[in-house]
Backbone bond lengths (Angstrom), bond angles and torsions (degrees), N, CA, C in turn:
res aa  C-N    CA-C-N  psi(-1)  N-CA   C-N-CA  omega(-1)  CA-C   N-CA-C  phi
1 X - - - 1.449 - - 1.520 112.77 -
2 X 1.243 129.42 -9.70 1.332 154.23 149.14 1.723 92.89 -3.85
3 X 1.500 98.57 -75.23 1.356 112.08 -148.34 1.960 101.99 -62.69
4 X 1.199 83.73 -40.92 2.004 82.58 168.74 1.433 105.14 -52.12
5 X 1.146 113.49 -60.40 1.628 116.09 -162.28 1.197 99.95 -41.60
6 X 1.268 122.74 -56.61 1.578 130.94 -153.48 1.756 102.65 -70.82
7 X 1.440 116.74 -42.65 1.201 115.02 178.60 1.781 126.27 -63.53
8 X 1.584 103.85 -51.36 1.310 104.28 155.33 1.332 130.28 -54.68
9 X 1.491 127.09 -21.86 1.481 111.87 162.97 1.375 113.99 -87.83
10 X 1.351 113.26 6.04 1.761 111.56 160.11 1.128 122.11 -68.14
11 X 1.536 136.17 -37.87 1.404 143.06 133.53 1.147 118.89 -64.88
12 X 1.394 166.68 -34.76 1.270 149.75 171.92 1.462 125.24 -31.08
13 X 0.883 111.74 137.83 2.144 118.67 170.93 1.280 99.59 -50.85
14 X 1.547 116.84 -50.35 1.045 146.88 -137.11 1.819 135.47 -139.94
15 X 1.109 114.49 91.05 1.994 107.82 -172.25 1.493 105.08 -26.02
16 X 1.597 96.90 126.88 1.395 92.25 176.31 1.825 127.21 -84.93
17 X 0.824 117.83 141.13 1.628 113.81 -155.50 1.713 96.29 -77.48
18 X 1.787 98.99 166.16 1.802 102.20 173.62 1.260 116.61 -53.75
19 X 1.500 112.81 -42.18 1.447 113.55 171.39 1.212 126.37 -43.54
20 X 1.777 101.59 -73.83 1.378 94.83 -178.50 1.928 127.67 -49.24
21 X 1.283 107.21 -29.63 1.060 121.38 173.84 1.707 119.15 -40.72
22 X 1.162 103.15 -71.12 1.336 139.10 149.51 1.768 93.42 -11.91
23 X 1.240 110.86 -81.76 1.289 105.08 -176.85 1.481 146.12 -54.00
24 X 1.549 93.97 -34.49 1.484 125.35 155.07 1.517 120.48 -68.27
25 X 1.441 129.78 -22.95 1.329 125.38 174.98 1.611 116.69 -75.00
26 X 1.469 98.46 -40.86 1.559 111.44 177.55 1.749 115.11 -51.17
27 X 1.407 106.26 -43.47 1.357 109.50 166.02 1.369 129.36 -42.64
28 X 1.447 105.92 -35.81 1.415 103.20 -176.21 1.280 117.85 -121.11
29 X 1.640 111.95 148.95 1.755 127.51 -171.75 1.488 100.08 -83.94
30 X 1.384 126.87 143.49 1.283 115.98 159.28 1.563 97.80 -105.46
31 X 1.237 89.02 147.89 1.835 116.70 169.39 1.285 135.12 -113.99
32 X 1.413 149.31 128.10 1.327 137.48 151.56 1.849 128.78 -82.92
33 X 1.141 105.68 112.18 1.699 98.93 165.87 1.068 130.76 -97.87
34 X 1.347 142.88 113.96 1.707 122.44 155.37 0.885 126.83 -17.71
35 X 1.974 127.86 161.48 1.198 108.84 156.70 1.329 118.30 -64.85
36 X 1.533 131.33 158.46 1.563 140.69 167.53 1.351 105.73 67.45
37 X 1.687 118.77 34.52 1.107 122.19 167.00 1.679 116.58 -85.84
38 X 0.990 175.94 20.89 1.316 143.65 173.04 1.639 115.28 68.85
39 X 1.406 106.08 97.46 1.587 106.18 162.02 2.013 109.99 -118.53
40 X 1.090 110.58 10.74 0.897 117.16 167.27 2.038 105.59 164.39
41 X 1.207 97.58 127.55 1.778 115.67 -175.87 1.488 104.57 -81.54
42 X 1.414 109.83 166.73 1.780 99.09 150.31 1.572 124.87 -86.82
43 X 1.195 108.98 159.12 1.826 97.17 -176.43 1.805 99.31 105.39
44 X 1.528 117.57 -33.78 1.401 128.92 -167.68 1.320 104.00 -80.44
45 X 1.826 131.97 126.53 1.250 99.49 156.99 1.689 118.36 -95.68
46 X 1.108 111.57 150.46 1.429 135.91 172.20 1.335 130.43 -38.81
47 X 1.524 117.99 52.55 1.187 130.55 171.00 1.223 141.20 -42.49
48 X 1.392 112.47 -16.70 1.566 134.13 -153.04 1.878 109.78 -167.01
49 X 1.766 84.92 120.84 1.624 87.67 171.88 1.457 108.13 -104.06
50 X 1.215 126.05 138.45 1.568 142.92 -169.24 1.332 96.94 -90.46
51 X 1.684 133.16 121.22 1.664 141.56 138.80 1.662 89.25 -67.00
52 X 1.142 128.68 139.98 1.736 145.29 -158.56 2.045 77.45 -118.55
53 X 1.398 112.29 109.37 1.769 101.53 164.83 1.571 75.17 -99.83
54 X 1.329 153.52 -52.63 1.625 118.40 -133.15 1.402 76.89 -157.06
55 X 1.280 98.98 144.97 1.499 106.44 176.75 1.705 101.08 124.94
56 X 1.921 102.58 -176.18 1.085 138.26 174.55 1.681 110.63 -142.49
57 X 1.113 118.03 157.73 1.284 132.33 -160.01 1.755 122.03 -150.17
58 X 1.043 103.68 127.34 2.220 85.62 163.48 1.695 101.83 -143.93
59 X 1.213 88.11 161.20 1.816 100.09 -179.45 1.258 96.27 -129.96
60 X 1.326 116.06 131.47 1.562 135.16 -171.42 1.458 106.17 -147.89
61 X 1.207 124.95 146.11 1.617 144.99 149.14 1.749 102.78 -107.99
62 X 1.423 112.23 130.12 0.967 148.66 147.08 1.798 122.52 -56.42
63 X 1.474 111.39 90.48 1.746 114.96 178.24 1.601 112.16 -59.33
64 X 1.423 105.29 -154.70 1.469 112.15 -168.49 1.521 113.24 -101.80
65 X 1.566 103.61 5.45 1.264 109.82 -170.15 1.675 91.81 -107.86
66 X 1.476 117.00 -17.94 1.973 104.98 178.95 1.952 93.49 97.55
67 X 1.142 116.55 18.18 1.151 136.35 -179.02 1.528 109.35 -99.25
68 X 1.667 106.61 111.45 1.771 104.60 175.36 1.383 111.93 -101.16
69 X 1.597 92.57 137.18 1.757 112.54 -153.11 1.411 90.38 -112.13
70 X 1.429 138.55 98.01 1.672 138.40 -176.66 0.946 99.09 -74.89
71 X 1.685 105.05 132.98 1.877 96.16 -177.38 1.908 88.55 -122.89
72 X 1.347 117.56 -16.08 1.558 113.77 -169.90 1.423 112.42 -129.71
73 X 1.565 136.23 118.07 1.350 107.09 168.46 1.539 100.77 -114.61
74 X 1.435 125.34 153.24 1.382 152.24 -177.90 1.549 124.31 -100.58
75 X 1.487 134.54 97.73 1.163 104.74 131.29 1.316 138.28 -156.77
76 X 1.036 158.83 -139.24 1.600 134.54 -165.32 0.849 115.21 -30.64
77 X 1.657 137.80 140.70 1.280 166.74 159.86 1.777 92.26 77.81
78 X 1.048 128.88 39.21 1.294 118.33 159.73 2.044 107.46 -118.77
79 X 0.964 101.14 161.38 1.399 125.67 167.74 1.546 117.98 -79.41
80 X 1.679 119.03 123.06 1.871 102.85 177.39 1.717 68.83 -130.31
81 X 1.514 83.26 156.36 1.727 114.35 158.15 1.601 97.69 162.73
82 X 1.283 100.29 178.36 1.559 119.85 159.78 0.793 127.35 -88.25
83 X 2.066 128.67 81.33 1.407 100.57 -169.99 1.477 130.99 -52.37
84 X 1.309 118.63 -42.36 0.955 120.48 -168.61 1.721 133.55 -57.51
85 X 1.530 89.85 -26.80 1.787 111.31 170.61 1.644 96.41 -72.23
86 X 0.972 99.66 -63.90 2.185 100.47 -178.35 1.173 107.33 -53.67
87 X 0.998 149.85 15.45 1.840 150.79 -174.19 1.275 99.40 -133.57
88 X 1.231 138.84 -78.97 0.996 155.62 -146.22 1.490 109.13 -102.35
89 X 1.312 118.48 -13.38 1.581 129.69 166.74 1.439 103.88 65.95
90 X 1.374 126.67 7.39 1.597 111.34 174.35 1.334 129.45 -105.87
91 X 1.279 122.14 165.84 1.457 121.27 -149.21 2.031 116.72 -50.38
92 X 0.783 143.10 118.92 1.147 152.51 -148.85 2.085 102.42 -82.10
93 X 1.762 124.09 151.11 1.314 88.95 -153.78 1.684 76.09 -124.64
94 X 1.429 106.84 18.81 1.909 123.82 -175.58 1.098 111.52 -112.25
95 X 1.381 124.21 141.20 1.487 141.62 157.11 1.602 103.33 -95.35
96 X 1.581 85.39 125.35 1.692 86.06 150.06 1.878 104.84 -152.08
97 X 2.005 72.60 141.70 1.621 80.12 -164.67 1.863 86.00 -111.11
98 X 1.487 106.11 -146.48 1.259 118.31 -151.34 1.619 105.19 -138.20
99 X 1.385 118.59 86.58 1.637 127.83 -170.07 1.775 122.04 -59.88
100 X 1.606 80.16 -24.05 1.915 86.30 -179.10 1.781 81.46 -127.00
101 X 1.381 92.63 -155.45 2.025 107.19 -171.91 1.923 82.67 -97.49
102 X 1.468 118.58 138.28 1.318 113.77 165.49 1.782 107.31 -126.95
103 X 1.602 89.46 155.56 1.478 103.70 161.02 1.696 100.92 -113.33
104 X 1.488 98.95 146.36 1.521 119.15 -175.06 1.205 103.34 -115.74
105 X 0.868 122.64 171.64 1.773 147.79 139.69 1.636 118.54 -115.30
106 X 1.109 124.55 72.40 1.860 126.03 172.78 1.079 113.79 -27.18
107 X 1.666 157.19 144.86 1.631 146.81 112.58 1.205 104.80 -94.83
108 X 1.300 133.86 145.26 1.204 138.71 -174.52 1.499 94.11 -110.87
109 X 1.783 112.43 164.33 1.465 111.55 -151.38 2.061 102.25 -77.45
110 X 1.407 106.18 -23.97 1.343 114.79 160.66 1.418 116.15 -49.16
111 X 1.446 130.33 -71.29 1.021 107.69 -145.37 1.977 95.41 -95.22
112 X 1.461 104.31 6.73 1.634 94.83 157.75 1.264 116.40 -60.67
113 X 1.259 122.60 -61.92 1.731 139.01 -169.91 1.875 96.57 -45.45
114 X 1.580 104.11 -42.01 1.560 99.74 -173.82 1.492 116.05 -65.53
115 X 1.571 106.76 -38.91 1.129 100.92 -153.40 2.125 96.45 -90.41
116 X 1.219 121.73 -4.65 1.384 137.42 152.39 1.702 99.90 -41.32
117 X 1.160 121.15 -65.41 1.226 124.61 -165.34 1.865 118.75 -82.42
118 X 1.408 82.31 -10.18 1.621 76.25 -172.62 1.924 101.84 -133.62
119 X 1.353 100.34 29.75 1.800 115.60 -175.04 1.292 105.44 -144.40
120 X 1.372 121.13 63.59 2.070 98.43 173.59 1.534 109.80 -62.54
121 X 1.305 124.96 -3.63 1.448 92.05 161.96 1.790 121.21 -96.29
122 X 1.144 114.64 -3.81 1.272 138.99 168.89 1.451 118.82 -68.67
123 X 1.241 116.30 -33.50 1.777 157.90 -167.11 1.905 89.99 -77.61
124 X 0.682 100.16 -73.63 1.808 140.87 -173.91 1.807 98.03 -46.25
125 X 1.415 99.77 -80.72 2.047 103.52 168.40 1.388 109.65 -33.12
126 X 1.418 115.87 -62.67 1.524 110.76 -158.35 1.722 110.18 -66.74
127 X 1.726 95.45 -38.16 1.672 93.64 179.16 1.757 112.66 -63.09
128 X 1.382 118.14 -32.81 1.263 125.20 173.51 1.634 106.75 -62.19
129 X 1.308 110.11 -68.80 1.372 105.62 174.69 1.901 128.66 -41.45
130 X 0.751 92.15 -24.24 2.084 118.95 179.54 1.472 81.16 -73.65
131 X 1.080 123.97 -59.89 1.616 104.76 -142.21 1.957 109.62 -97.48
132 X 1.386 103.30 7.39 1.364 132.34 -176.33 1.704 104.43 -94.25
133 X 1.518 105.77 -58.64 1.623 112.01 171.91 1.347 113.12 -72.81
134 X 1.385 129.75 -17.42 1.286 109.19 178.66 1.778 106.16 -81.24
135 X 1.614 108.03 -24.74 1.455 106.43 -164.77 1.842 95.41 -76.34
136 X 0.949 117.86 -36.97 1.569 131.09 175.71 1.680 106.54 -41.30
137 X 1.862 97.71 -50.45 1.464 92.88 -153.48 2.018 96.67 -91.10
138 X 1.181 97.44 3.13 1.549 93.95 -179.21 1.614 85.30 -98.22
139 X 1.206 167.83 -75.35 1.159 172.71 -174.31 1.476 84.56 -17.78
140 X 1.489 124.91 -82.60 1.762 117.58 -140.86 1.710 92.29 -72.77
141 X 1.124 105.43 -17.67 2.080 92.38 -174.46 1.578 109.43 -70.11
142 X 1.615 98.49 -37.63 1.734 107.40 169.19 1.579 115.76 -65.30
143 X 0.858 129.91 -34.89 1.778 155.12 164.91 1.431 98.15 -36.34
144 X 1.593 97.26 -69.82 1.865 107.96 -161.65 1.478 109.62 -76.18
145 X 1.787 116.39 -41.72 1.677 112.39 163.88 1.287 106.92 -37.22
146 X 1.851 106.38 -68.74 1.252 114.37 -148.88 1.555 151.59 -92.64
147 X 1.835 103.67 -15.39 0.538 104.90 176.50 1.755 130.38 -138.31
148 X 0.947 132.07 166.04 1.153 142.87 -137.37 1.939 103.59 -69.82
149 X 0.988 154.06 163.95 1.362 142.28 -153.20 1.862 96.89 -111.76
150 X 1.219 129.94 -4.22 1.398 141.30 172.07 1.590 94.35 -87.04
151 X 1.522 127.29 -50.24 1.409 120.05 177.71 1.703 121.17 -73.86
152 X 1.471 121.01 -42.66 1.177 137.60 129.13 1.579 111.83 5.79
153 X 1.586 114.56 -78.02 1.087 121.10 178.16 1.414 120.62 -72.78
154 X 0.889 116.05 -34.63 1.879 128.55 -177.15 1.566 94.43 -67.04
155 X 1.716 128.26 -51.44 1.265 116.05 -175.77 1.463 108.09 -53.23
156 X 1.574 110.09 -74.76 1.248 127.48 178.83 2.093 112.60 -18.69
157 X 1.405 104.80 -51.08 1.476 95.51 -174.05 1.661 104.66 -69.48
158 X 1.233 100.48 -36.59 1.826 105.93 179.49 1.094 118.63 -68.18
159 X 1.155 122.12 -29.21 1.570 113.15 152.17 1.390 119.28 -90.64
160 X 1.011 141.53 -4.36 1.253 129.86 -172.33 1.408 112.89 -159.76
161 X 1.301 118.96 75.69 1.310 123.55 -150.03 1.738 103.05 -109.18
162 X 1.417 104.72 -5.33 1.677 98.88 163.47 1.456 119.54 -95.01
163 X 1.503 120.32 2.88 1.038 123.83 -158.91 1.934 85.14 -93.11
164 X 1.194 123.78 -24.76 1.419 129.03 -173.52 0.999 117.20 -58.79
165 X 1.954 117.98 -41.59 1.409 143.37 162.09 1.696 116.29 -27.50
166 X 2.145 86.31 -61.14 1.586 97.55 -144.66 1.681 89.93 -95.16
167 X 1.487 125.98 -12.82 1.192 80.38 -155.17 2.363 84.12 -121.86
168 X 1.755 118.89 174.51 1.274 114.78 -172.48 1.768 103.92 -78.98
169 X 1.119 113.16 171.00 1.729 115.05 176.66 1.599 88.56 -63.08
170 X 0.560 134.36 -97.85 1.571 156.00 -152.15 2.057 91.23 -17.74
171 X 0.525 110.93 -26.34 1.764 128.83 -171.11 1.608 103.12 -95.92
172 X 1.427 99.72 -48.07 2.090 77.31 -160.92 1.842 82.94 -86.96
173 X 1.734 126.35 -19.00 1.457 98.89 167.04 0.993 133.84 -42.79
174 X 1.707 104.57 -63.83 1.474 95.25 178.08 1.728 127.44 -62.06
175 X 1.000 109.95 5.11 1.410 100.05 -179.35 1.386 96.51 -107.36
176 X 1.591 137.94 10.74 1.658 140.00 168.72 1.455 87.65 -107.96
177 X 1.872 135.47 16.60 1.218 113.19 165.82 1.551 117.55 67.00
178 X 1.535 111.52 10.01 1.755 115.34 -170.02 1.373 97.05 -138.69
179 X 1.469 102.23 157.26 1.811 119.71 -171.21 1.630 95.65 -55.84
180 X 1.261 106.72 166.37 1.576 105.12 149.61 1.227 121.49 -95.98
181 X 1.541 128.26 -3.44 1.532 96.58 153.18 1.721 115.14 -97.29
182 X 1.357 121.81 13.61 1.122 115.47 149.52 1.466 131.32 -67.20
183 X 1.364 114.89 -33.11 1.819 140.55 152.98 1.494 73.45 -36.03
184 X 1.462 117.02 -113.57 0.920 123.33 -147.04 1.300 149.56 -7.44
185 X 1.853 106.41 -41.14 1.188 149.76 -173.94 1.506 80.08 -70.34
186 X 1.362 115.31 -91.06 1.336 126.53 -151.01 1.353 109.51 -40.70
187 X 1.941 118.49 -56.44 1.431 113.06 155.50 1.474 120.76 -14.50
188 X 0.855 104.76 -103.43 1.941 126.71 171.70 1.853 98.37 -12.43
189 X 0.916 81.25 -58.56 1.762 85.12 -175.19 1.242 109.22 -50.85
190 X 1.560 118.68 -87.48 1.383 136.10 128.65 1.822 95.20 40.81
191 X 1.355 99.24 -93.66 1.633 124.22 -167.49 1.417 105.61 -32.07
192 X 1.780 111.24 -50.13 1.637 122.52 -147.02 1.366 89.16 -74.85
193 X 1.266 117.78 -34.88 1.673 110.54 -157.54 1.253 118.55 -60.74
């Protein structure tokens, strides 16, 4: 649980004390998955948001063609779930399974709200984190309108340049919304410059 500690005092005002800690650990389940395990199906609703300590992760919906469309990838010190299934409690329309072997930490949407009220530095992460995913999720919608799948890719490595490591082309394409031998292209290209 180390690795929580350390992350929540990356947002904190303030080091969070043993106590409070203490209080915040109880909240959460730890879990192990295999790889290509299931942390949440579609059809499932979203009971549980995952802190990712070890591992890799993706969240995908499946179109009408049997075609997986990556919309999330995961791994250490990031957050996977559905928000929208964990909020709103309804059936979730994403899979996300588990790309490497992971360790989790669970909060369930209860004892978030609790520990909101009884954690201002806990209080503090999520509002920080809120205002991090919304700037994220307005960035890739401007990305996918706007821009070209060579820039697409150039952002993507600049922000997220371990995700290149962990995860195959065929994977971070679909989640740049482009073929993989269009990846490819751009790679190659990419290289000459």
């Amino acid at each position: 649980m180390q690795e929580l500690r350390d992350y929540l005092n990356q947002y904190a005002s303030t080091l969070i004390s043993d106590e409070e800690f203490e209080v915040i650990r109880r909240h959460f389940t730890p879990k192990k998955i295999r790889k290509k395990q299931y942390l949440l199906q579609e059809g499932e609703i979203g009971k549980h948001m995952a802190f990712v300590v070890k591992g890799a992760m993706r969240k995908y919906y499946i179109d009408e063609k049997g075609t997986e469309n990556i919309v999330d990838l995961y791994i250490e010190n990031w957050w996977a779930g559905d928000r929208e299934s964990f909020v709103m409690f309804t059936p979730s329309i994403y899979h996300i399974d588990a790309w490497e072997d992971c360790e989790l930490l669970l909060i369930s949407r209860e004892d978030t709200l609790k520990l909101c009220s009884q954690c201002r530095a806990f209080n503090e992460l999520l509002l920080k984190l809120d205002e991090r995913n919304n700037i994220a999720a307005q960035k890739r919608i401007t990305s996918s309108i706007s821009f070209t799948a060579e820039k697409r890719y150039e952002d993507f490595v600049g922000s997220h340049p371990y995700f290149v490591q962990r995860f195959p082309q065929h994977i971070i394409a679909s989640y740049l919304g482009i073929t993989k031998d269009t990846l490819s292209r751009v790679r190659k290209k990419t290289r000459q410059k």
